[in-house]
NULOVO-102719 format. One record per residue: residue number from 1; residue in three letters; x, y, z of N, C-alpha, C, O in turn. Coordinates in steps of 0.1 Angstrom, whole numbers, always signed. Example, Ala and Ser with C-alpha at 12.3 -4.5 7.8 and 13.67 -1.06 7.14 Angstrom:
<rs>
@i: 1	aa: ala	n.c1: +132	n.c2: -57	n.c3: +78	ca.c1: +123	ca.c2: -45	ca.c3: +78	c.c1: +132	c.c2: -33	c.c3: +78	o.c1: +142	o.c2: -33	o.c3: +85
@i: 2	aa: ser	n.c1: +128	n.c2: -22	n.c3: +71	ca.c1: +137	ca.c2: -11	ca.c3: +71	c.c1: +129	c.c2: +0	c.c3: +79	o.c1: +134	o.c2: +11	o.c3: +80
</rs>
This chain:
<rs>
@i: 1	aa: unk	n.c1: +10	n.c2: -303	n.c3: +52	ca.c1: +6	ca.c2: -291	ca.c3: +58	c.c1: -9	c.c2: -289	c.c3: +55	o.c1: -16	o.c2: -282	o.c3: +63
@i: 2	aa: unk	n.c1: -16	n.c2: -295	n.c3: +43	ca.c1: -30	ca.c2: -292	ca.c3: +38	c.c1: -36	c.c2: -299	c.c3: +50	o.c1: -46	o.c2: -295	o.c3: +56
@i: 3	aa: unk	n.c1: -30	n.c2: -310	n.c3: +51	ca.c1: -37	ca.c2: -324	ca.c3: +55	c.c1: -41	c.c2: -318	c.c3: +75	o.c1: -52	o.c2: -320	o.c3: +82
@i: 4	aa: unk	n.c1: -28	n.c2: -311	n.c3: +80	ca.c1: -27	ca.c2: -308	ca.c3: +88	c.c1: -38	c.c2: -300	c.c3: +92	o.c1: -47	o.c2: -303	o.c3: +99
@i: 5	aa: unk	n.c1: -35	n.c2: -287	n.c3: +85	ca.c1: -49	ca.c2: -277	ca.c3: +85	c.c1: -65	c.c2: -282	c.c3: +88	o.c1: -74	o.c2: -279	o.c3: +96
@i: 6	aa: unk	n.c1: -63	n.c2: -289	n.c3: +78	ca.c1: -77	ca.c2: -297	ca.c3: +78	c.c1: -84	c.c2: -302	c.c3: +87	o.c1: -96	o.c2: -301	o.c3: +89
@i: 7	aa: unk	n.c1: -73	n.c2: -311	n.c3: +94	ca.c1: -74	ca.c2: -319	ca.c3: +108	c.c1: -77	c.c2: -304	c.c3: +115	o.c1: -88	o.c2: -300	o.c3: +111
@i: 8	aa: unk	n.c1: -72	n.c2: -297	n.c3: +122	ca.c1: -77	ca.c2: -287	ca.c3: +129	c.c1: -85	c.c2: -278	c.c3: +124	o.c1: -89	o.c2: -271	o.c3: +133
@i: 9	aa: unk	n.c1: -88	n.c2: -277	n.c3: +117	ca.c1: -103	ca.c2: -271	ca.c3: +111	c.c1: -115	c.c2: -278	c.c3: +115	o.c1: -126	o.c2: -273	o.c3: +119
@i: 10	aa: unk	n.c1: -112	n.c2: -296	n.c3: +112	ca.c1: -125	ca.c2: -299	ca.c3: +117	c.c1: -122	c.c2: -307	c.c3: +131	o.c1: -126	o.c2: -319	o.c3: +134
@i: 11	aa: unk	n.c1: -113	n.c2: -298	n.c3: +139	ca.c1: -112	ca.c2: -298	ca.c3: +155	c.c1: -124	c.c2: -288	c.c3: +159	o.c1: -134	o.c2: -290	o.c3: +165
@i: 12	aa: unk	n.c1: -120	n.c2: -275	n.c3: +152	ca.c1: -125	ca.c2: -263	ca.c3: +154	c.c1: -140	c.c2: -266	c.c3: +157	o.c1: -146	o.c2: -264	o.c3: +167
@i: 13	aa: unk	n.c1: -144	n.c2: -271	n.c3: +144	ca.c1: -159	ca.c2: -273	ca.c3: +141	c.c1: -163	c.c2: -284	c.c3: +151	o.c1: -174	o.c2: -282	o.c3: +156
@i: 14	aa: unk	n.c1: -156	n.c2: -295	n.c3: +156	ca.c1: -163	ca.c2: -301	ca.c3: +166	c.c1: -160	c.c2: -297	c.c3: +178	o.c1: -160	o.c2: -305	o.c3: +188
@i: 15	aa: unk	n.c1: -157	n.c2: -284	n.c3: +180	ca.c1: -157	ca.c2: -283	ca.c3: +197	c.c1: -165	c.c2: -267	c.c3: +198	o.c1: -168	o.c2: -263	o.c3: +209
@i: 16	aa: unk	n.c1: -169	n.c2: -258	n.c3: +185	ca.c1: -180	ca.c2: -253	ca.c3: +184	c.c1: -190	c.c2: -262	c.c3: +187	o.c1: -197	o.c2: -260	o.c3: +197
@i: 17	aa: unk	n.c1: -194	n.c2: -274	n.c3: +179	ca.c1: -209	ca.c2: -278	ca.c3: +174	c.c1: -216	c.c2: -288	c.c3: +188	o.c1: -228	o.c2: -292	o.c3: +190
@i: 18	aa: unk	n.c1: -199	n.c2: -287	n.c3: +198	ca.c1: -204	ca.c2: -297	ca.c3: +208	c.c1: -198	c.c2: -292	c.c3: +224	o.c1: -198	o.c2: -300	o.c3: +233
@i: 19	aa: unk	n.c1: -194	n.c2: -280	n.c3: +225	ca.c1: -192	ca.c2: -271	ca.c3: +235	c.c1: -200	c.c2: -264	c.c3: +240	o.c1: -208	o.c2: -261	o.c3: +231
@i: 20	aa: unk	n.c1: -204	n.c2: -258	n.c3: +252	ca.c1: -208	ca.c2: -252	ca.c3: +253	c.c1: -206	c.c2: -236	c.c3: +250	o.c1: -194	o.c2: -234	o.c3: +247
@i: 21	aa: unk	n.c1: -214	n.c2: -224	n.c3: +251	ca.c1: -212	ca.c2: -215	ca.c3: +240	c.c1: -201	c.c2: -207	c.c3: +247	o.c1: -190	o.c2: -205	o.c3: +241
@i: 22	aa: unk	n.c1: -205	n.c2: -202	n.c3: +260	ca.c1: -192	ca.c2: -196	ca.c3: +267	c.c1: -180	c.c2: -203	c.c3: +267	o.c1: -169	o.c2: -198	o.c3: +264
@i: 23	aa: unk	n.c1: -181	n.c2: -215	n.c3: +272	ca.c1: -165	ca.c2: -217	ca.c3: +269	c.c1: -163	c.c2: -221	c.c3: +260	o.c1: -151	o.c2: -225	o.c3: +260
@i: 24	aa: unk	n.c1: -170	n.c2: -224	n.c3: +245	ca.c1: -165	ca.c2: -222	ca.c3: +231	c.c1: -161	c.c2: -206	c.c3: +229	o.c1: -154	o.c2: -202	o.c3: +220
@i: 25	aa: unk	n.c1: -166	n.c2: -200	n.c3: +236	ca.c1: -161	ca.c2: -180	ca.c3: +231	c.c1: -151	c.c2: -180	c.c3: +242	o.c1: -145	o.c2: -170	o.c3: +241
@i: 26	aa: unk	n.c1: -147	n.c2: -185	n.c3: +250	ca.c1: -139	ca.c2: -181	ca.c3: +262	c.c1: -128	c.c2: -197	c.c3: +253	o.c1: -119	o.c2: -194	o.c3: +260
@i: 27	aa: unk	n.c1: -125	n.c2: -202	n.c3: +249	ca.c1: -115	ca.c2: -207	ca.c3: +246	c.c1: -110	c.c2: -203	c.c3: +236	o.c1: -98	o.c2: -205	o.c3: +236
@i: 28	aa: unk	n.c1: -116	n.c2: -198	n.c3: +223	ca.c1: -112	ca.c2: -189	ca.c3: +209	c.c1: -107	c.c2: -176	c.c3: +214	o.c1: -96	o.c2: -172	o.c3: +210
@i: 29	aa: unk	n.c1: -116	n.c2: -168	n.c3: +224	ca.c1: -107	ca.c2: -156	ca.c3: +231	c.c1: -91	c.c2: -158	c.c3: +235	o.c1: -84	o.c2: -149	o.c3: +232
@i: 30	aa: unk	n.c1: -85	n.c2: -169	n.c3: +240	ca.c1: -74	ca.c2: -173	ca.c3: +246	c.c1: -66	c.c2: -177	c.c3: +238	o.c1: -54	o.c2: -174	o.c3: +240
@i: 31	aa: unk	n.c1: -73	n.c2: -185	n.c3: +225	ca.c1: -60	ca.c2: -186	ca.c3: +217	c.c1: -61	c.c2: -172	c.c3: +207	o.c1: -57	o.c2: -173	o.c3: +195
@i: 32	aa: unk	n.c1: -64	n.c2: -165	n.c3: +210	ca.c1: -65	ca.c2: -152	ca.c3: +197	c.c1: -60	c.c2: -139	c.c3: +207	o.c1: -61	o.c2: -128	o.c3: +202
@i: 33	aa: unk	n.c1: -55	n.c2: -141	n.c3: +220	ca.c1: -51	ca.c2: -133	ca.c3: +225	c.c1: -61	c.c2: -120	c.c3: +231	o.c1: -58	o.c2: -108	o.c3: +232
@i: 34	aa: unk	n.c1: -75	n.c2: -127	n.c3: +233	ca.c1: -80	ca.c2: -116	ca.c3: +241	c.c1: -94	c.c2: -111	c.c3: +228	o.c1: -103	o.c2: -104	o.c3: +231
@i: 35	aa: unk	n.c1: -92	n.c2: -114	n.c3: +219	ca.c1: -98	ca.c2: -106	ca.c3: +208	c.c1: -112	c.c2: -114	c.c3: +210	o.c1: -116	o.c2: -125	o.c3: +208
@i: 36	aa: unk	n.c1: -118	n.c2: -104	n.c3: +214	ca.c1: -132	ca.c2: -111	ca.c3: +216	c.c1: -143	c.c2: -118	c.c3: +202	o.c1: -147	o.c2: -111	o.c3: +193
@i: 37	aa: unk	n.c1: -144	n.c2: -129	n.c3: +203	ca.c1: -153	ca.c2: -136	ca.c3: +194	c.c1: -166	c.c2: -137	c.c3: +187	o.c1: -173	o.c2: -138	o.c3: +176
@i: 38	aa: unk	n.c1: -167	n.c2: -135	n.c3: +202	ca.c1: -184	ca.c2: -135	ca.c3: +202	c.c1: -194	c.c2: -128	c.c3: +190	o.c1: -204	o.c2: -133	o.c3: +185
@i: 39	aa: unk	n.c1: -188	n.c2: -115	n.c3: +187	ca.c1: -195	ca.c2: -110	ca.c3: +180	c.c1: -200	c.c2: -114	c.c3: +167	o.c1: -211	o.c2: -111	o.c3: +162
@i: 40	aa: unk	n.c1: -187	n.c2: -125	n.c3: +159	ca.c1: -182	ca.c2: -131	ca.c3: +145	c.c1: -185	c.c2: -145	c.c3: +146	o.c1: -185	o.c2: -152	o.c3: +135
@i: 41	aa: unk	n.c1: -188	n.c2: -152	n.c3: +158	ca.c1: -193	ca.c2: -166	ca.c3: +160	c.c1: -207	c.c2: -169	c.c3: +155	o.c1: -218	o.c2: -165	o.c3: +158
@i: 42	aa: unk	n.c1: -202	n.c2: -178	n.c3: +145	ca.c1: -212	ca.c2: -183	ca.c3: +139	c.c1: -217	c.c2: -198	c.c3: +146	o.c1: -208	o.c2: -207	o.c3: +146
@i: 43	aa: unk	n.c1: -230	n.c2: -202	n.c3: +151	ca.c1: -236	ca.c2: -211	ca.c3: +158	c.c1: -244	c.c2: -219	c.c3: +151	o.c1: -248	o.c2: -229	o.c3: +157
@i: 44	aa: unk	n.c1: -247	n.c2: -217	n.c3: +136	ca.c1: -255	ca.c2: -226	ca.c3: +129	c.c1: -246	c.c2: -230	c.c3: +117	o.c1: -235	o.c2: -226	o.c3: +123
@i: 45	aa: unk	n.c1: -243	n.c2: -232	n.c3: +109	ca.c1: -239	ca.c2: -235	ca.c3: +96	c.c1: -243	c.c2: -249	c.c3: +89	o.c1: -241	o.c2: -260	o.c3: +94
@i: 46	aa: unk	n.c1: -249	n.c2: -246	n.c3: +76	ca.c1: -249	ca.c2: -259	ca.c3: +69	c.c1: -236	c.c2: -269	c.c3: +63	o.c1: -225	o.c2: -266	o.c3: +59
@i: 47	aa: unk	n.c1: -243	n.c2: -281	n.c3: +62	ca.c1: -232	ca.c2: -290	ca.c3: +62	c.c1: -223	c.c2: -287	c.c3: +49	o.c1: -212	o.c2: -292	o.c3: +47
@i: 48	aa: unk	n.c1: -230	n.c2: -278	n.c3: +40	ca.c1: -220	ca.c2: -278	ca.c3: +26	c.c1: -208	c.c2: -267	c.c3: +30	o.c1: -197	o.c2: -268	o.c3: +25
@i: 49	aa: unk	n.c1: -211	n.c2: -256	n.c3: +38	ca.c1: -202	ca.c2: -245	ca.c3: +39	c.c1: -192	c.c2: -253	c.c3: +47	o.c1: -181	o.c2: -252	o.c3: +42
@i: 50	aa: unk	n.c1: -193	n.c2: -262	n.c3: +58	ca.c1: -183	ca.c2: -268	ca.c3: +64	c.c1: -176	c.c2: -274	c.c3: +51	o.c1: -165	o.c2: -270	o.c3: +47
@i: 51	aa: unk	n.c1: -181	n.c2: -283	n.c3: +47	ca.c1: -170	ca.c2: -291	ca.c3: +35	c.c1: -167	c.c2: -281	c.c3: +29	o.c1: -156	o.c2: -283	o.c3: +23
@i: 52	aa: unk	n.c1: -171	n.c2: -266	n.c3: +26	ca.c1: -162	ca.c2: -259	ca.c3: +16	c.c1: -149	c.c2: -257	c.c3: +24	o.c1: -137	o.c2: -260	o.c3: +23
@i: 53	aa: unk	n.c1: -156	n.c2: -251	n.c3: +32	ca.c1: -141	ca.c2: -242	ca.c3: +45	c.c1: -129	c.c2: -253	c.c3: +45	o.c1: -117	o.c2: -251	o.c3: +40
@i: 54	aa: unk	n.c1: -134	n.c2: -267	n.c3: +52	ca.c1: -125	ca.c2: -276	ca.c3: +49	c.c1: -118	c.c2: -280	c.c3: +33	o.c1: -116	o.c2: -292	o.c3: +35
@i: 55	aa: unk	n.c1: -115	n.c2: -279	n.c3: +25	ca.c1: -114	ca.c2: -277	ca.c3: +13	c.c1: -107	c.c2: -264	c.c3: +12	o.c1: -96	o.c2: -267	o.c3: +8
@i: 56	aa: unk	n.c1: -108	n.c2: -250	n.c3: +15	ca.c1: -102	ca.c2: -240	ca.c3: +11	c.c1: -89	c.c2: -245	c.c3: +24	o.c1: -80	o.c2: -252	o.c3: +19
@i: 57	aa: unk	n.c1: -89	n.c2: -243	n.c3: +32	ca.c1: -82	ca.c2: -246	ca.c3: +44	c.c1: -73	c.c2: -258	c.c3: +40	o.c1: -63	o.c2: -258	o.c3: +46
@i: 58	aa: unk	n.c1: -75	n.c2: -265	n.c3: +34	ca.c1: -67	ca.c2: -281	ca.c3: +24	c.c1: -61	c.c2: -271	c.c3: +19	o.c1: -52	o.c2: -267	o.c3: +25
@i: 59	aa: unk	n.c1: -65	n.c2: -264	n.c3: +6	ca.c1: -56	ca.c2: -259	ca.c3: -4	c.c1: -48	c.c2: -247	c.c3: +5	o.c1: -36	o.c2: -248	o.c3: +3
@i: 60	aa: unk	n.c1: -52	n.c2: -237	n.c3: +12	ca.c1: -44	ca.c2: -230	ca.c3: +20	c.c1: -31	c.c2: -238	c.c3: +20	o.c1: -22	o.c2: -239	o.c3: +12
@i: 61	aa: unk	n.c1: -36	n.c2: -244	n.c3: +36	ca.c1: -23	ca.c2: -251	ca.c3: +38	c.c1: -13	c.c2: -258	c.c3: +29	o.c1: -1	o.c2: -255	o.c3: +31
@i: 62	aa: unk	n.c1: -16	n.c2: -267	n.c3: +20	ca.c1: -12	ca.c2: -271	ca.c3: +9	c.c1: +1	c.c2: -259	c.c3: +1	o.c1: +13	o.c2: -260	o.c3: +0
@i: 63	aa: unk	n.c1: -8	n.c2: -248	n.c3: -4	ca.c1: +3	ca.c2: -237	ca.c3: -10	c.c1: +11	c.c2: -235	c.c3: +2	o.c1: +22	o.c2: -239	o.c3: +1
@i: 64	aa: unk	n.c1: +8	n.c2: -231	n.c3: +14	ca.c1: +20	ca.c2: -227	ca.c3: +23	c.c1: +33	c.c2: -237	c.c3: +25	o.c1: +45	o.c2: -235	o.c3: +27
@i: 65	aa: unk	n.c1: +24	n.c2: -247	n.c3: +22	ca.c1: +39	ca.c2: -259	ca.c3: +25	c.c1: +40	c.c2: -262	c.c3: +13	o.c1: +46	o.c2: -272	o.c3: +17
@i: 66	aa: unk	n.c1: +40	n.c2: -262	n.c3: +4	ca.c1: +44	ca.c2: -259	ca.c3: -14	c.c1: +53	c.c2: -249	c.c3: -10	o.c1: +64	o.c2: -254	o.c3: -8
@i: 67	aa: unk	n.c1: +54	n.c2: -237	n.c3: -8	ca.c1: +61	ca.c2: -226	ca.c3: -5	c.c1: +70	c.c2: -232	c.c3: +6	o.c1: +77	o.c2: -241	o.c3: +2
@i: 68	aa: unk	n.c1: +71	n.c2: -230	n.c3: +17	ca.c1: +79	ca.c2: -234	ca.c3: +23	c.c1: +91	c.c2: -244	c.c3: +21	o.c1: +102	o.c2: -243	o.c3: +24
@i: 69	aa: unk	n.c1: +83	n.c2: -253	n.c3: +13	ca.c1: +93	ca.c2: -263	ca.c3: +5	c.c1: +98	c.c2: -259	c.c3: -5	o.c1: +105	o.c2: -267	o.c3: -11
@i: 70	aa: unk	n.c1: +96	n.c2: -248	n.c3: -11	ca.c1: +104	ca.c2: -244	ca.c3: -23	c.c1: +112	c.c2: -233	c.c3: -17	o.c1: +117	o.c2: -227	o.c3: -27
@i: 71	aa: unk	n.c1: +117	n.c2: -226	n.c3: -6	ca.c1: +122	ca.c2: -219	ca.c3: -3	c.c1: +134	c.c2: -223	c.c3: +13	o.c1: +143	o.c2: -217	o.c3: +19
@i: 72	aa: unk	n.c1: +128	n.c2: -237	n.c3: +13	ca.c1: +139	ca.c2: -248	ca.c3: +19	c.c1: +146	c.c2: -251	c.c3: +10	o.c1: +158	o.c2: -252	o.c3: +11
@i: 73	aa: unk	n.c1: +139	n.c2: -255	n.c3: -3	ca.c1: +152	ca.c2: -262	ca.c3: -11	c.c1: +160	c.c2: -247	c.c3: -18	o.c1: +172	o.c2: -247	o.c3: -20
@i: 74	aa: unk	n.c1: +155	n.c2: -240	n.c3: -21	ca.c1: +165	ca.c2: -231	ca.c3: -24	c.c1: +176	c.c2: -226	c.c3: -14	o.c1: +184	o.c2: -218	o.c3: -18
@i: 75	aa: unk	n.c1: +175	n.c2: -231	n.c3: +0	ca.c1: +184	ca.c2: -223	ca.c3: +8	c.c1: +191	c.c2: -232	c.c3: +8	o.c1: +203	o.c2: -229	o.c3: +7
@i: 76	aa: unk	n.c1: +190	n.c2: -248	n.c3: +9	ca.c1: +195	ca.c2: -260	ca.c3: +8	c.c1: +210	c.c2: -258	c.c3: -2	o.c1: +222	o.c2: -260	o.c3: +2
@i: 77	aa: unk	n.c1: +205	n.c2: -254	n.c3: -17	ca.c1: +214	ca.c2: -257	ca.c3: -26	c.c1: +221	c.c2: -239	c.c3: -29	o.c1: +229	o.c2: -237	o.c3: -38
@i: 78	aa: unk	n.c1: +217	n.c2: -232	n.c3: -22	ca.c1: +226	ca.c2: -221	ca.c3: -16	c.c1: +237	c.c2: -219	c.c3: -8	o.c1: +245	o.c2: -211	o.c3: -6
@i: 79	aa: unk	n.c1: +235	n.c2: -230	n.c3: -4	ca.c1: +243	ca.c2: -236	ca.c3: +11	c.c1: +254	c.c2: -243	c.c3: +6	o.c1: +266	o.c2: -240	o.c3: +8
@i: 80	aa: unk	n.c1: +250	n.c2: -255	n.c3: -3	ca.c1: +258	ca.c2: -266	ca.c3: -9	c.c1: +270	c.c2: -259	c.c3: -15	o.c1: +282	o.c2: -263	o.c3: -14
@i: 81	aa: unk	n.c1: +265	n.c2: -246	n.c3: -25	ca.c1: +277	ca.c2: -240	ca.c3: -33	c.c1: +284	c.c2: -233	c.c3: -27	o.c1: +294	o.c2: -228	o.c3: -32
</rs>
């Protein structure tokens, strides 16, 4: 799940860094249901903030599927008895 995130994080970042701007703001609009972007789009960032983001987004995903997996296997051996 960490690993996953990650990979679409730095989807994210290469179709900002290499899109054009409207249809980088007109495709984030579409998957966010309308919620306009533009305002919160950031167009420059340095290369260390991307390696952080990527990194927090690892560990994100990582606890979620930690979690997830610990509340599969409890339903697992809830089941069994």
């Amino acid at each position: 799940m960490g690993s996953l995130s990650a990979v679409l994080y730095g989807a994210s970042m290469l179709i900002v860094m290499t899109g054009p701007r409207d249809t980088v703001v007109a495709f984030f609009n579409s998957i966010l249901h309308g919620i306009d972007v533009r305002p919160i789009m950031r167009w420059e960032m340095p290369w260390w903030e991307m390696v952080v983001g990527i990194m927090e987004v690892f560990i994100i995903g990582w606890l979620c599927g930690a979690a997830l997996a610990t509340f599969y296997n409890l339903i697992g051996r809830k089941a069994e008895t």
